[in-house]
C-alpha positions as semicolon CSV with decimal commas, in nm:
position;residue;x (nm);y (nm);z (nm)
1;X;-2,193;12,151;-8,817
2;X;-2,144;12,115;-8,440
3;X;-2,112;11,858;-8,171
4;X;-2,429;11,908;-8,014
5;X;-2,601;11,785;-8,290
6;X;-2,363;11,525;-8,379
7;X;-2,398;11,394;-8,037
8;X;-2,819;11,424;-8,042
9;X;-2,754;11,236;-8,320
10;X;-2,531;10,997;-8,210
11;X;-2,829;10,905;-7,931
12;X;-2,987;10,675;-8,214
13;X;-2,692;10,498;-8,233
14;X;-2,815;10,139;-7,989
15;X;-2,592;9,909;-7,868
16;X;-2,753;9,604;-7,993
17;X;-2,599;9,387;-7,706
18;X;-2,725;9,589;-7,401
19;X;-3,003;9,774;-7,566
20;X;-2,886;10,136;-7,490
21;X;-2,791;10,421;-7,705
22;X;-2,390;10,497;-7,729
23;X;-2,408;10,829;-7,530
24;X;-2,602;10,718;-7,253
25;X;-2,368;10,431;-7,243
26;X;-2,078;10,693;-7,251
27;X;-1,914;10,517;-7,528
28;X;-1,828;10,849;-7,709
29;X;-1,514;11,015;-7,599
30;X;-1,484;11,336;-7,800
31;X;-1,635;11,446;-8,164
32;X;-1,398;11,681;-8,314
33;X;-1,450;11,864;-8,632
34;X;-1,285;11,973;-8,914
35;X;-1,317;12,240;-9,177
36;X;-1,387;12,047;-9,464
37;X;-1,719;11,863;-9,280
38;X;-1,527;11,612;-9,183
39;X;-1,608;11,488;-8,856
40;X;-1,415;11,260;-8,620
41;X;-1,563;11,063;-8,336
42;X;-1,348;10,914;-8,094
43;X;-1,522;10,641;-7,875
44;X;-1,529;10,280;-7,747
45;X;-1,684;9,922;-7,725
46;X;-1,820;9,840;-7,361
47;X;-1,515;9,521;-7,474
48;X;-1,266;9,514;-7,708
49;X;-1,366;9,178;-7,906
50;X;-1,745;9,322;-7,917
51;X;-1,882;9,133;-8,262
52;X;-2,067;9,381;-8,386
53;X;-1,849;9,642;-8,375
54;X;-1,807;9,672;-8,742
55;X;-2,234;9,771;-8,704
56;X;-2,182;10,018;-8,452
57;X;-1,908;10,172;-8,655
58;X;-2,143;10,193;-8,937
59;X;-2,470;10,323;-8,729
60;X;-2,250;10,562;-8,590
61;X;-2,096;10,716;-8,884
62;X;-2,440;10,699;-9,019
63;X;-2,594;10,915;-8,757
64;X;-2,280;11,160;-8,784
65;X;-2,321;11,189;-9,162
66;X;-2,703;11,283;-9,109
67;X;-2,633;11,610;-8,939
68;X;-2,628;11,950;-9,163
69;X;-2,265;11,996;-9,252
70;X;-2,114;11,663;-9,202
71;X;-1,924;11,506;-9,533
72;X;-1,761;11,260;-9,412
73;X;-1,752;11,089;-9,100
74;X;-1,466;10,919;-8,940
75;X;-1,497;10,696;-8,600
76;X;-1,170;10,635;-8,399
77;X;-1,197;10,344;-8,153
78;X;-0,962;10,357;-7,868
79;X;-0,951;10,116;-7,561
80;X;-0,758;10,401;-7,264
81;X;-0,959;10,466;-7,132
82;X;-1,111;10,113;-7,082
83;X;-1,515;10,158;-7,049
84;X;-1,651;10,112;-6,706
85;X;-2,017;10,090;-6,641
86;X;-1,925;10,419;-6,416
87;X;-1,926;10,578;-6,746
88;X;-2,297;10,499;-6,777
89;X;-2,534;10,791;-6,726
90;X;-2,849;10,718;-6,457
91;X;-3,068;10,698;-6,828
92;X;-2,906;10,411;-6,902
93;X;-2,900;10,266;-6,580
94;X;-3,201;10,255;-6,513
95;X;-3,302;10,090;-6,862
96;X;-3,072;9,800;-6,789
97;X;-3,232;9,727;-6,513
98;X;-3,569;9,739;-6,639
99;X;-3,488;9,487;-6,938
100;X;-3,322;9,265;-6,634
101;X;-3,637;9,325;-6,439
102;X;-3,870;9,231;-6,775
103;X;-3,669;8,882;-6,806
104;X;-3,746;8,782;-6,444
């Protein structure tokens, strides 16, 4: 088990609201892991009342419990930092502003 894989993984993982992966979104904090296969990822919501957070909870520790290794996966929301679109990478940038540019 390792992070890189749990966070090429973790790349599948959409935000159904803004149509962009987690990662690119820089929703995922940290993945720590532990010796038994457990793996913890610490993340956020781009807002703290997102509805389907309970989906992306479950996509997430789908994805993590996919890689080679993982047992169990565990996902830690926290809200300090607060998410900022700073935290986007230029990927994702650049897809939100081709779906804005598709609904014109």
């Amino acid at each position: 088990m390792n992070e890189d894989r749990i966070m090429e993984a973790l790349e599948n993982v959409m935000d159904p609201e803004v149509g962009v992966n987690i990662v690119d979104l820089g929703l995922v904090y940290g993945i720590k892991e532990e010796e038994n296969g457990k793996a913890v990822i610490e993340m956020t919501l781009t807002i703290p009342e997102c509805p389907l957070a309970d989906r992306i909870i479950a996509d997430v520790k789908k994805a993590a419990g996919s890689v080679d290794g993982v047992k169990q996966a565990e996902v830690q929301l926290v809200f300090e930092p607060k998410w900022t679109p700073a935290r986007m990478n230029d990927e994702a940038r650049e897809q939100i502003r081709a779906r804005q540019s598709a609904m014109l």
